[in-house]
VOVOVEX-268162 format. One line per 10 residues: their letters; for each residue x, y, z of C-alpha. Coordinates in Angstrom, 1 decimal. Layout:
<recs>
A) X,Y,Z ~ ... $
</recs>
This chain:
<recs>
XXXXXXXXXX) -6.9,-15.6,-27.4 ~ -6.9,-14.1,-30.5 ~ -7.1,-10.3,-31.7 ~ -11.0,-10.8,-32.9 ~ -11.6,-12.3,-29.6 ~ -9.6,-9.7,-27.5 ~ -11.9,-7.2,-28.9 ~ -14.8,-8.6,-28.7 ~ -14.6,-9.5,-25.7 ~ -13.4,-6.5,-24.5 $
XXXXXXXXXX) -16.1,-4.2,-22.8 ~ -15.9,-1.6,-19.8 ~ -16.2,-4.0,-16.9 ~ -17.6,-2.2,-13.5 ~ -17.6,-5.4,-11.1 ~ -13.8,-6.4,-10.3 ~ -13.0,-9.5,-8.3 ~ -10.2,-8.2,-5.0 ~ -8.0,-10.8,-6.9 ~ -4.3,-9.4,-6.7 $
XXXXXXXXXX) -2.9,-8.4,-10.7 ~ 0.8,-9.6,-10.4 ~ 3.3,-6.8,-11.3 ~ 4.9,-9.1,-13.7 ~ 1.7,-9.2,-16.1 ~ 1.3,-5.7,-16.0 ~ 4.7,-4.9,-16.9 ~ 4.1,-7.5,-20.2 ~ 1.2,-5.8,-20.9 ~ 2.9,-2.6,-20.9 $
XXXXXXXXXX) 5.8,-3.0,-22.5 ~ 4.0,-4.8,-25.2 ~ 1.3,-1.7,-25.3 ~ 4.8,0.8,-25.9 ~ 4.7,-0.7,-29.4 ~ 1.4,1.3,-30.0 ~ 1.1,3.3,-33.3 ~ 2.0,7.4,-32.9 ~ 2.7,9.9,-35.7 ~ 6.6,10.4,-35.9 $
XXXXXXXXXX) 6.9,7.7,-32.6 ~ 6.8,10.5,-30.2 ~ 5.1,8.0,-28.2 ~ 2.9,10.7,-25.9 ~ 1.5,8.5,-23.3 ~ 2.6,8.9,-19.8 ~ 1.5,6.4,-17.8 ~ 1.1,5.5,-13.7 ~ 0.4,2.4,-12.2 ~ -1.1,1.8,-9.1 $
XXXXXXXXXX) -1.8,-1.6,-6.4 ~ -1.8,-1.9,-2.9 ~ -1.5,0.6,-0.2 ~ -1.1,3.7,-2.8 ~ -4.4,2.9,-4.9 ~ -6.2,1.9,-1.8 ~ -5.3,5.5,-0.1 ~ -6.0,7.1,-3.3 ~ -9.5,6.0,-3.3 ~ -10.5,6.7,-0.4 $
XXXXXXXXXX) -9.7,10.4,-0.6 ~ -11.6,10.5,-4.0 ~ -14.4,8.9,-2.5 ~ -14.9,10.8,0.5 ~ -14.3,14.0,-1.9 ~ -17.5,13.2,-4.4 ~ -19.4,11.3,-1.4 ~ -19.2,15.0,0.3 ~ -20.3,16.8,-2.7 ~ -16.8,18.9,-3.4 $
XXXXXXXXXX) -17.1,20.3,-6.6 ~ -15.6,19.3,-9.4 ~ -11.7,20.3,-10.5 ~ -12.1,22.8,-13.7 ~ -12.0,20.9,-16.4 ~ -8.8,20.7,-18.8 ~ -11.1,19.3,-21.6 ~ -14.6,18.8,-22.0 ~ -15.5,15.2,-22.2 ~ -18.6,15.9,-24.6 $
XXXXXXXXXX) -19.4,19.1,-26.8 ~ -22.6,20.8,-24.6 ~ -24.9,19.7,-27.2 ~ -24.4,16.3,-28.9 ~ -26.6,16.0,-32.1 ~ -28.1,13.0,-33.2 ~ -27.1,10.2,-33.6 ~ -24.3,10.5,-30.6 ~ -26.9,11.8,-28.1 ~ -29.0,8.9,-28.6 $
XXXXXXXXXX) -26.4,6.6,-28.5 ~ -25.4,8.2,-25.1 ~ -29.1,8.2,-23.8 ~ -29.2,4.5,-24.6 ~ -26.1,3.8,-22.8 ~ -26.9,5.6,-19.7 ~ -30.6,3.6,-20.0 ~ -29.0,0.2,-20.4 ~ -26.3,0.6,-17.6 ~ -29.4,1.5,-15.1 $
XXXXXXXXXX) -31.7,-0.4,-15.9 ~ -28.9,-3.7,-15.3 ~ -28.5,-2.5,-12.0 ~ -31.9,-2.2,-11.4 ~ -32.1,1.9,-10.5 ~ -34.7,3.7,-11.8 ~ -34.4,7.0,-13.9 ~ -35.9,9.0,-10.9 ~ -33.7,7.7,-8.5 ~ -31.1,9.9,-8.2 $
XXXXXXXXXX) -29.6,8.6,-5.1 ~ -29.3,5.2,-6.3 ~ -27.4,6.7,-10.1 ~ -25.5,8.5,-7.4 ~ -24.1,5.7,-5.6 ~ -23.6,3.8,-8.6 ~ -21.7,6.9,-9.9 ~ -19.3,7.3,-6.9 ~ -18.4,3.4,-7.7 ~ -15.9,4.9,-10.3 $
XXXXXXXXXX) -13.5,6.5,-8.0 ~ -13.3,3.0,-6.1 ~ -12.4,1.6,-9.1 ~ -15.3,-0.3,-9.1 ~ -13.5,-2.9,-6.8 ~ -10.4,-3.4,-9.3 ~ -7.2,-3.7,-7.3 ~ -5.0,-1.9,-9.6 ~ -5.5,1.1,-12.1 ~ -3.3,3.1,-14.8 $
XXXXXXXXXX) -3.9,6.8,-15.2 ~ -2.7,8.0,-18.1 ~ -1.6,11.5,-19.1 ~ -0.3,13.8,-22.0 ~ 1.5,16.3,-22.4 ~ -0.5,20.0,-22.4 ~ 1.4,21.4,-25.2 ~ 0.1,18.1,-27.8 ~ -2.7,19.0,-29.7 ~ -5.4,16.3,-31.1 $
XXXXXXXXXX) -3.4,13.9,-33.8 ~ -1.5,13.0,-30.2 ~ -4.6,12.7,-28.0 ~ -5.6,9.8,-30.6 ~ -2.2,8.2,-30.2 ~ -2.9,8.3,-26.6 ~ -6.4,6.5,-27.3 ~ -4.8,3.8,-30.1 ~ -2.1,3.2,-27.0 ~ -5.1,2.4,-24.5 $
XXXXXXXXXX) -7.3,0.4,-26.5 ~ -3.7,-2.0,-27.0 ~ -3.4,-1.9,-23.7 ~ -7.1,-2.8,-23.1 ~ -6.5,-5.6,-25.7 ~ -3.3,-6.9,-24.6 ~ -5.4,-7.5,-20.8 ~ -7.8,-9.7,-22.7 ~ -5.1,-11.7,-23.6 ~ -4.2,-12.3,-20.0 $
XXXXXXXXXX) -7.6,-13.1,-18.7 ~ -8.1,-9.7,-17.2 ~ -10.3,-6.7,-18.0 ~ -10.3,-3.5,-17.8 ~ -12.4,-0.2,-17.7 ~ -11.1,3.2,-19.3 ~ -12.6,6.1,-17.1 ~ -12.8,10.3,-18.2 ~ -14.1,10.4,-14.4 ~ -11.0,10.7,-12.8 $
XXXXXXXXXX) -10.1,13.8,-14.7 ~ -13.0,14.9,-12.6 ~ -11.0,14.7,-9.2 ~ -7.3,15.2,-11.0 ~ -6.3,17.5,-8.1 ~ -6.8,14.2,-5.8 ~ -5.2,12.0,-7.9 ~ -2.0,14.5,-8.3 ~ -1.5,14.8,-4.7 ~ -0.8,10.8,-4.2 $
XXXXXXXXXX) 1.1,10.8,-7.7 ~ 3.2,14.0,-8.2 ~ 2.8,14.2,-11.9 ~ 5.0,17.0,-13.6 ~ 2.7,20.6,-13.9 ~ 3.4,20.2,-17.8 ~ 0.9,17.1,-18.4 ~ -2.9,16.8,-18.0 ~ -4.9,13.8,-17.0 ~ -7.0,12.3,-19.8 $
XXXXXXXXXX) -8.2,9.2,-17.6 ~ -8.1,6.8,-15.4 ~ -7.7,2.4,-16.0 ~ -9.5,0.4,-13.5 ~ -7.6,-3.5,-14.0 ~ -8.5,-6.7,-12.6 ~ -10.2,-10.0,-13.0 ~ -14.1,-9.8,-13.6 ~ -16.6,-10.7,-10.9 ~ -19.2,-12.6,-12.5 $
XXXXXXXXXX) -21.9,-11.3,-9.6 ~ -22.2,-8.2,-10.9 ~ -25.1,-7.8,-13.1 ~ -24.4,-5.8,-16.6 ~ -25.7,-5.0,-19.9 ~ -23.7,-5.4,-23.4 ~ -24.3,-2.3,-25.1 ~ -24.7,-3.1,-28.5 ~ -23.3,-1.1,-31.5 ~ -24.2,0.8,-34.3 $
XXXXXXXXXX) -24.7,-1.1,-37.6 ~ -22.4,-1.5,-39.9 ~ -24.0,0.7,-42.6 ~ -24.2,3.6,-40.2 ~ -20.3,3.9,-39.3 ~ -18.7,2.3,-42.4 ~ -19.2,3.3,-46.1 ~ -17.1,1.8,-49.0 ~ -16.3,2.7,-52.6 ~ -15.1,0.6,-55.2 $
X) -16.1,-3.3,-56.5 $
</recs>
């Protein structure tokens, strides 16, 4: 596969096949992804893996945390400004619109977008996931050298037939997912990586993307 294909191809799958990931391909992918770009290679990614028994426990307690209506753990970022102006909020709005509508849930059903939220903390059926944190003391030039680091790793799954779907959710629960992985008190959790191979049941939508025109300008001949 190719890099234009990889990315492409790349989207944030939310139907995973029970299909073990071998250790061995995740440890390629990895140690390939550690090559990632960051400003003076201070490299600020710290990354967990989970399979088996220890992914499985941690989502059941996330689960039956959001399933019992626990509140949220205060926030160590905001995921979205309060207000975003146009054109992100529409772009948002459109997302949100798309992702229902595949499923077939209706805007007023609110248990329905509430069962189809919960699916993140499952992992969407994947059956193994990365969470990724950084360091608290970083500021923003390294939070983008965390992103440039997971869209590689993102990529380099394409390349092994697997996909892959980045999730801000999980910072949502990070108490839960700090007591099955011990993380030092010095990092935060950005997000969570659900990994696996695709199942073809599940019904989505491609969201599409903003035109050329309206991202890109250029200068010059």
């Amino acid at each position: 596969m190719d890099v234009y294909e990889a990315v492409k191809s790349r989207r944030s799958v939310r139907g995973f096949k029970d299909e073990p990931v071998e250790r061995e391909v995740l440890e390629r992918v990895l140690s390939a992804a550690a090559w990632s770009p960051s400003g003076s290679n201070i490299q600020p990614w710290n990354t967990y893996v989970m399979t088996g028994a220890s992914l499985a426990e941690l989502k059941t307690s996330a689960v039956e945390r959001v399933a019992h209506g626990d509140p949220w753990d205060k926030r160590e970022y905001e995921m979205y400004p309060p207000a975003l102006k146009p054109p992100y909020g529409e772009r948002r709005s459109a997302f949100g619109k798309e992702r229902y509508s595949a499923l077939g849930i209706a805007r007023e059903d609110w248990e329905a977008r509430q069962r189809a939220a919960i699916a993140n903390w499952n992992c969407f059926g994947a059956p193994a996931a990365l969470f990724c944190y950084i360091d608290r003391d970083l500021g923003p030039p390294q939070w983008a050298d965390v992103g440039m680091y997971l869209q590689t790793v993102m990529l380099l799954l394409r390349a092994e037939g697997l996909h892959s779907c980045p999730q801000m959710a999980w910072s949502q629960v990070r108490e839960t997912v700090a007591e099955v992985l011990s993380p030092p008190d010095g990092l935060i959790l950005f997000c969570g990586m659900s990994i696996g191979y695709e199942d073809p049941t599940v019904s989505y939508a491609r969201t599409g993307r903003a035109p050329l025109g309206e991202t890109v300008t250029f200068l010059g001949d």
